[in-house]
N, C-alpha and C positions, 0 to 999 in steps of 0.2 A: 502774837497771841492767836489764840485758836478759838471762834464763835462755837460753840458743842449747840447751844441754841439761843433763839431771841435774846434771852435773858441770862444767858451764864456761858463765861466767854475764861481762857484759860491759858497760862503762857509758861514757860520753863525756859531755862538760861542757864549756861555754863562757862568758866571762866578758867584757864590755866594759867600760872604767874612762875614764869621761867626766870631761875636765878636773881632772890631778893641782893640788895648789895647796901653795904653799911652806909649810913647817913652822911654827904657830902665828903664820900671817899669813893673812887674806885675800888678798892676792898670787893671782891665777890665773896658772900657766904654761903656760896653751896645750897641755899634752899631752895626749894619751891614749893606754892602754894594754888591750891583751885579753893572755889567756891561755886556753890550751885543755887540756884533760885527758882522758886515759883510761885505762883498768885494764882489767883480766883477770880473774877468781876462777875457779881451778880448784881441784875437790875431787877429789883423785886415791881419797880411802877415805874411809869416813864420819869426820868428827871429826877429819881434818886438809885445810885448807885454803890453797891459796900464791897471795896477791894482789900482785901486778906492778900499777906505775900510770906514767906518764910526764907531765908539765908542761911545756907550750911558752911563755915567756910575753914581752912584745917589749914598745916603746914605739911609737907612729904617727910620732910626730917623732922629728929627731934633735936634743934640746934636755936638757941637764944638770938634774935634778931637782935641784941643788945651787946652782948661778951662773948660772943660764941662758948661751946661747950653744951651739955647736954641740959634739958630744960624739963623736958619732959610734957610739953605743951599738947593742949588736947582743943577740938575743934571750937567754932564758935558757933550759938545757935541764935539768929533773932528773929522775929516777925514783928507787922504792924497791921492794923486795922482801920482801915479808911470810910469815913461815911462820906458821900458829896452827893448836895443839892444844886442844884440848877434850874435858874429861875430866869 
């Protein structure tokens, strides 16, 4: 992560996933998948901190990790929001 200042500090991350392959087969299915991240940490007072982060993450094909064939599958979006006190 990257300190911007005192109090508010900031990180990005990226991920490529070469050629997913079916469940306890060697089976290649042709796909591949990224996802991308990033967060926030702000320290508003000393010894509490609130970390925000979000997850982008998609398939390259449109091919069923399950039955191969077309799926039509669209990316996935999550975040979470962290408060933590230290005493």
């Amino acid at each position: 992560g990257i300190a911007a200042t005192d109090t508010l500090a900031f990180g990005i991350a990226g991920q490529y996933f070469f050629d997913f392959y079916q469940n306890a087969t060697d089976n290649s299915l042709g796909v591949d998948g990224y996802q991308i991240e990033g967060n926030v940490a702000w320290t508003p007072v000393e010894n509490f901190t609130v970390l925000t982060g979000v997850a982008y993450r998609d398939l390259t094909d449109d091919v069923s990790l399950v039955g191969g064939g077309s799926d039509n599958l669209d990316g996935s979006l999550e975040g979470f929001v962290r408060f933590t006190r230290e005493f």
